[in-house]
C-alpha positions as a LaTeX table, in Angstrom:
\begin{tabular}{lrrr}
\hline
Residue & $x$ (\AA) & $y$ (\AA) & $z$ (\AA) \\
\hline
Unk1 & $-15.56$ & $-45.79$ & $-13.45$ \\
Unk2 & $-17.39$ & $-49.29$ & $-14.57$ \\
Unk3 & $-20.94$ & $-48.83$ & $-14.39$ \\
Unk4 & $-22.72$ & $-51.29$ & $-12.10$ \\
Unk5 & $-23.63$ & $-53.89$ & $-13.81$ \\
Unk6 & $-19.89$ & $-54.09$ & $-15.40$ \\
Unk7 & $-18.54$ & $-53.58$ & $-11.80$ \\
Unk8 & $-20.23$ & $-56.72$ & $-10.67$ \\
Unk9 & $-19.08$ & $-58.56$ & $-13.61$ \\
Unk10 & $-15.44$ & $-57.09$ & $-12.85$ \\
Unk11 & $-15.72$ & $-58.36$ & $-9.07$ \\
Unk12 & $-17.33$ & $-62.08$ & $-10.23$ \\
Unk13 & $-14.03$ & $-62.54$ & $-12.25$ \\
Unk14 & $-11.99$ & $-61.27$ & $-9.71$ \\
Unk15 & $-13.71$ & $-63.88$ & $-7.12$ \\
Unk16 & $-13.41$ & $-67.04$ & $-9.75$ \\
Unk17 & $-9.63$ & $-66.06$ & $-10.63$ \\
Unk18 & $-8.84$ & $-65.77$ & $-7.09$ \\
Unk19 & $-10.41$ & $-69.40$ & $-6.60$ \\
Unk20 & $-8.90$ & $-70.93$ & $-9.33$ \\
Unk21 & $-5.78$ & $-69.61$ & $-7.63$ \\
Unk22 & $-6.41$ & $-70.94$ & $-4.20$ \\
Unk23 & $-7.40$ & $-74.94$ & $-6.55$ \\
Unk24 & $-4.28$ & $-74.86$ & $-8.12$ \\
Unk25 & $-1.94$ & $-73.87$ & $-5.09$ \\
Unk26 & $-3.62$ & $-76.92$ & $-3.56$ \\
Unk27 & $-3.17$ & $-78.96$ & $-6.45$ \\
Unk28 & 0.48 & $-78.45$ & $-6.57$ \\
Unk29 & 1.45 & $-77.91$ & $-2.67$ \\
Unk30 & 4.13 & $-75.95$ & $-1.60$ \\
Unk31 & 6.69 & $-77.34$ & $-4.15$ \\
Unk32 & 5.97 & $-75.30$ & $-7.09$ \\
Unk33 & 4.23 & $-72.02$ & $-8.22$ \\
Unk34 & 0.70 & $-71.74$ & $-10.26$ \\
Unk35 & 1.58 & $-69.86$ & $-13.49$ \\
Unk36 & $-1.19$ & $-67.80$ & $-15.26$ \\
Unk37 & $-2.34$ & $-70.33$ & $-17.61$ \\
Unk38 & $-3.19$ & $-72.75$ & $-14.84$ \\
Unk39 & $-5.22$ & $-70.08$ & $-13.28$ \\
Unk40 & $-6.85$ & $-68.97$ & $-16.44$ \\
Unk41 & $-7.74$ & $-72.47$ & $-17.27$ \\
Unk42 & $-9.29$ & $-73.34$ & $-13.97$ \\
Unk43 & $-10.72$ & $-70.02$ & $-13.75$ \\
Unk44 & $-12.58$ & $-71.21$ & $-17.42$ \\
Unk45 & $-11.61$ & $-67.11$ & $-18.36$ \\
Unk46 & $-8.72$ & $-65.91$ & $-20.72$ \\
Unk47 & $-5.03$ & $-64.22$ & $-20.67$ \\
Unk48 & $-7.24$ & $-61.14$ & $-20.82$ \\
Unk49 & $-9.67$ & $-61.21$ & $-18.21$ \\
Unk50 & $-6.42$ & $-62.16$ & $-15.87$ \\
Unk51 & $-4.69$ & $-59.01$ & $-17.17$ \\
Unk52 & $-7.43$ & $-56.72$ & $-17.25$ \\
Unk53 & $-7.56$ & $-57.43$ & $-12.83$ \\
Unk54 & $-4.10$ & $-58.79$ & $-12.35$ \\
Unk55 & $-0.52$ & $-57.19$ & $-13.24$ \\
Unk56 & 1.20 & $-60.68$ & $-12.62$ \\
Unk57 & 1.13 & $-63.72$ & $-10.75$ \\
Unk58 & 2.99 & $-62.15$ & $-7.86$ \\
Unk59 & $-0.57$ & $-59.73$ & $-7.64$ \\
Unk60 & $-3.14$ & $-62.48$ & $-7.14$ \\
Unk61 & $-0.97$ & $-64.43$ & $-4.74$ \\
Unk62 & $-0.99$ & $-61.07$ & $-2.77$ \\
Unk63 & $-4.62$ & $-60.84$ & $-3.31$ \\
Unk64 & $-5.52$ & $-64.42$ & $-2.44$ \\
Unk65 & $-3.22$ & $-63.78$ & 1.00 \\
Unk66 & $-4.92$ & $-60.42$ & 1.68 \\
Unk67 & $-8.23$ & $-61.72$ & 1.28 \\
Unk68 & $-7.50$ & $-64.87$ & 3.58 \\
Unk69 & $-6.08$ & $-62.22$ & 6.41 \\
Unk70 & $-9.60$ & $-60.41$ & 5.72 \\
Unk71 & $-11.53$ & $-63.32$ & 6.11 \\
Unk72 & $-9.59$ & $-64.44$ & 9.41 \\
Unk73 & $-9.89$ & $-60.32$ & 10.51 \\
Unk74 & $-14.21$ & $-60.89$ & 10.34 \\
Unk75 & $-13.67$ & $-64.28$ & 11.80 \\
Unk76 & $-11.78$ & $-63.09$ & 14.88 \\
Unk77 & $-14.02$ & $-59.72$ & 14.96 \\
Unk78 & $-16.86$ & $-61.84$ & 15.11 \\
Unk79 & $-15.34$ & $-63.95$ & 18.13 \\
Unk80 & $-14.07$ & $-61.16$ & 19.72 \\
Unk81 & $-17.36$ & $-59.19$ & 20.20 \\
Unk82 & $-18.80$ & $-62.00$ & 21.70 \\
Unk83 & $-16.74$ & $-62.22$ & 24.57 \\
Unk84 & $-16.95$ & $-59.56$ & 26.93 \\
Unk85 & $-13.73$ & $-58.05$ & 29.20 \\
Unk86 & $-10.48$ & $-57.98$ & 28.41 \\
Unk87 & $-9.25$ & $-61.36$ & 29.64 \\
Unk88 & $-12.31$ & $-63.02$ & 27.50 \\
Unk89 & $-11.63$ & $-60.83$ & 24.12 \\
Unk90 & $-7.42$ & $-61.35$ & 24.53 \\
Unk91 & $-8.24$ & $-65.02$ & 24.98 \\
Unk92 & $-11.15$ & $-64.81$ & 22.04 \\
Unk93 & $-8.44$ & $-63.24$ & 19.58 \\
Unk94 & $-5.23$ & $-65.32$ & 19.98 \\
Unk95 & $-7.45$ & $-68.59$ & 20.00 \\
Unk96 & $-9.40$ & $-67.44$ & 16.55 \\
Unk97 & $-5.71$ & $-66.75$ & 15.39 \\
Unk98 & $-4.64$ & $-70.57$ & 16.26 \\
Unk99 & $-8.16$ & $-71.82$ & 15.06 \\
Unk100 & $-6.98$ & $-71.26$ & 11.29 \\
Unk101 & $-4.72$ & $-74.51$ & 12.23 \\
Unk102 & $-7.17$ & $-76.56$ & 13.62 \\
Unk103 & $-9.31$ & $-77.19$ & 10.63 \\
Unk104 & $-7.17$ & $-79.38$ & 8.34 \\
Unk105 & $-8.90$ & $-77.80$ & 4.88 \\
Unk106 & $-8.11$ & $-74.43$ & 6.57 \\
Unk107 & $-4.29$ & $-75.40$ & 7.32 \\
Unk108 & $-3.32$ & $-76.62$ & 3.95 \\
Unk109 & $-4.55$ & $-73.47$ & 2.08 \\
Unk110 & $-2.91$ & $-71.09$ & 4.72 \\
Unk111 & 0.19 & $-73.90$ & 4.36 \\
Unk112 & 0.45 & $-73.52$ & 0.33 \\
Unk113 & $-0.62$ & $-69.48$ & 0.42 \\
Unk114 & 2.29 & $-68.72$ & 3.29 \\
Unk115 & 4.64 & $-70.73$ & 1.14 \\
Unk116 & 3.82 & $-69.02$ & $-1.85$ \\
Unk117 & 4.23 & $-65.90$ & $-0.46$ \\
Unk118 & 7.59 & $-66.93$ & 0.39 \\
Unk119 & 8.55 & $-67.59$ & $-2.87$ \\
Unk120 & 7.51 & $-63.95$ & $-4.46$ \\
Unk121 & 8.72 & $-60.43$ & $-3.94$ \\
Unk122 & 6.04 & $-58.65$ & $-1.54$ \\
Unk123 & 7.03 & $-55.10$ & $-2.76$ \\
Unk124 & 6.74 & $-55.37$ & $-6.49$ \\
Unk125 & 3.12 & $-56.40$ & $-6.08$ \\
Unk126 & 0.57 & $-53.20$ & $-6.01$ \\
Unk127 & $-2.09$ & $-55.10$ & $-4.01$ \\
Unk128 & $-2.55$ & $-53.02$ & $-1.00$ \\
Unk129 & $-1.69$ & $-55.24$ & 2.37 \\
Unk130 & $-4.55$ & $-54.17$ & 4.86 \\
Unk131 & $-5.25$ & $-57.64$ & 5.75 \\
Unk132 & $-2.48$ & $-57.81$ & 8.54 \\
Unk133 & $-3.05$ & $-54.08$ & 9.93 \\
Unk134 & $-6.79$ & $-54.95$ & 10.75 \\
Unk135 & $-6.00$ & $-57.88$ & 12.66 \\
Unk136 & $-3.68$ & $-55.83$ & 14.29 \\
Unk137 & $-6.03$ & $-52.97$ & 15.04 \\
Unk138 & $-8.71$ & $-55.05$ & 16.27 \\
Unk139 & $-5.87$ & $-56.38$ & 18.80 \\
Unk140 & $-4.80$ & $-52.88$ & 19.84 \\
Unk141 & $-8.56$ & $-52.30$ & 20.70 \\
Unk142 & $-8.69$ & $-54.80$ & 23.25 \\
Unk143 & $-5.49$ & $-54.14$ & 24.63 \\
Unk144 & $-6.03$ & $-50.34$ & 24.90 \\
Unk145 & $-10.06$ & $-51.52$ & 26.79 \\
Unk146 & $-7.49$ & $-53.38$ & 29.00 \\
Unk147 & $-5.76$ & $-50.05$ & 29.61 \\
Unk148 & $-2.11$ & $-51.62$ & 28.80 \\
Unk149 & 0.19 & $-49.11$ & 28.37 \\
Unk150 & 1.35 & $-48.51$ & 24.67 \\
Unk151 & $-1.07$ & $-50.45$ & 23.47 \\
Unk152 & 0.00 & $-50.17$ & 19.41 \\
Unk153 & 3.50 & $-51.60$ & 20.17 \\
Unk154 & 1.97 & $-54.04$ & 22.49 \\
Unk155 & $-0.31$ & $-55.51$ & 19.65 \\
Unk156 & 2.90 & $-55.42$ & 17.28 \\
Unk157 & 4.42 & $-57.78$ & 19.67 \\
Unk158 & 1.29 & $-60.02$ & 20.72 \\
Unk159 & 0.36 & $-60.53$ & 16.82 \\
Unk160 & 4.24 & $-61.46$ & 16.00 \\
Unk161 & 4.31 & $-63.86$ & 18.59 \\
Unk162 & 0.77 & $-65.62$ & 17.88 \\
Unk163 & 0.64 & $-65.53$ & 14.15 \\
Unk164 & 4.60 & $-66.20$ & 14.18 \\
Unk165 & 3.81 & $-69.51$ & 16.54 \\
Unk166 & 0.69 & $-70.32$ & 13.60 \\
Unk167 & 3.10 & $-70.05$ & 11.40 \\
Unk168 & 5.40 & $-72.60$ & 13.15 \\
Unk169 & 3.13 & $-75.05$ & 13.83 \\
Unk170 & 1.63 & $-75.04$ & 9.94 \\
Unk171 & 4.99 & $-76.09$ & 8.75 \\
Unk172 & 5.56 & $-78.73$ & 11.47 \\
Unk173 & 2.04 & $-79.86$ & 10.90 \\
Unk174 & 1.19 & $-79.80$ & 14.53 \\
Unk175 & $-1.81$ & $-78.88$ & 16.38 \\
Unk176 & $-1.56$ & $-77.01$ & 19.84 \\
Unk177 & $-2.94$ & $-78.75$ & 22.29 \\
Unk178 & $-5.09$ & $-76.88$ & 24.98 \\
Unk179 & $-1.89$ & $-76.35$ & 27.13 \\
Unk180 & 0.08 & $-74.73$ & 24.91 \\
Unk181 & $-3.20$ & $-72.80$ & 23.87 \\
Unk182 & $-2.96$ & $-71.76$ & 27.61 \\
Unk183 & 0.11 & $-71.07$ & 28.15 \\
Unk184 & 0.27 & $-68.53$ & 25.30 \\
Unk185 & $-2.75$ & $-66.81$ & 26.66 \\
Unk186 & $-0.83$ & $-66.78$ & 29.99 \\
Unk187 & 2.48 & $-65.62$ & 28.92 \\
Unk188 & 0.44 & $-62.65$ & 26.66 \\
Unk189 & $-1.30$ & $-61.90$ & 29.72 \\
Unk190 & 1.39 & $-61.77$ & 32.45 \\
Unk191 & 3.37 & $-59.54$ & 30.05 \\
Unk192 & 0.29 & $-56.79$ & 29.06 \\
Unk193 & $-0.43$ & $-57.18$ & 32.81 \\
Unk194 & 2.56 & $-56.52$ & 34.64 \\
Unk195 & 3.74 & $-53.21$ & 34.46 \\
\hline
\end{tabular}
C-alpha cells in the first residue's frame, strides 16, 4: 500500500488524467474516440503515469462515466434531503436526474461520455460500476419511505424510465419543458401509487 504522501500523488494524477479525458472527448464530440496519447498530452503526464492507473482507454472512459454518475448521485442526494415527504423527494430525484440536461456545459459532456460509452465494451473494463446502483439506492429509499410495495424493482423501473428519457432528449438536443417535467412526475406517481 502507497504511503500517504504517494497516495495523494497517485489520486492528483488520477484526477488530471481523468480531466484531460473529459477536454479531449469535448474536443472531438461524439464522432471519434480520445486515444492515450491525446490524454497523456493534455494530461502534461506520460505513457507511464496512464498505465501505472489505467489498463486501457476503455478503463478511464469507465472511470470518467462512473465518476459523472457519482457526482450526479451527491447532486441528487443533496436535493433529495432537502425536500421532505415522499411526493417532494420523488419529485426532488427525477427533476435532479433531468437537471443534468438543462445546463448546456453539463449536456455536452454527458452527450460525448454516453456516446463514448457506446462505442467500448463495458465488461472488459475492471472499473467497478457503483455509480448507477447509488442512484438507484437512493431512489429505492424514497420509494420504500413512501411504503410502495417492492420498492427495489420499483426503482429499477422509475430510474430506466427517467435516465432512459435523459438519455433521449441528450441526443435530440431537447430540453423538457415544465410539462413534460410534470407529467413524468405524474405518470411515476400514479404508478408507485396505485396498487
Amino acid at each position: 500500500m502507497p504511503k500517504p504522501g504517494r497516495q495523494a500523488s497517485y489520486d492528483g494524477e488520477v484526477k488530471l488524467l481523468i480531466r484531460a479525458t473529459q477536454t479531449v472527448m469535448l474536443s472531438k464530440g461524439c464522432t471519434d474516440q480520445p486515444k492515450i496519447a491525446e490524454i497523456v498530452r493534455e494530461a502534461g503526464m506520460s505513457n507511464q503515469a496512464f498505465y501505472r492507473h489505467f489498463r486501457s482507454r476503455d478503463d478511464i472512459i469507465v472511470a470518467l462515466y462512473e465518476q459523472g454518475l457519482l457526482n450526479i448521485h451527491a447532486y441528487l442526494k443533496y436535493r433529495v434531503f432537502k425536500q421532505s415527504g415522499f411526493q417532494g423527494r420523488l419529485a426532488a430525484w427525477i427533476d435532479g436526474v433531468l437537471a443534468q440536461i438543462e445546463d448546456p456545459d453539463l449536456s455536452d459532456v454527458s452527450r460525448v461520455i454516453i456516446w463514448n460509452m457506446g462505442q467500448i465494451a463495458r465488461t472488459k473494463s475492471e472499473i467497478k460500476p457503483v455509480g448507477l446502483s447509488r442512484i438507484r439506492d437512493l431512489l429505492c429509499d424514497i420509494l420504500i419511505e413512501g411504503n410502495v410495495p417492492d420498492p427495489e424493482r420499483t426503482a429499477m423501473f422509475i430510474q430506466t424510465l427517467v435516465m432512459g428519457l435523459t438519455t433521449t432528449y441528450l441526443e435530440a438536443d431537447h430540453t423538457p419543458i415544465q410539462e413534460e417535467r410534470e407529467h413524468l412526475l405524474q405518470f411515476c406517481l400514479k404508478a408507485v401509487t396505485e396498487h
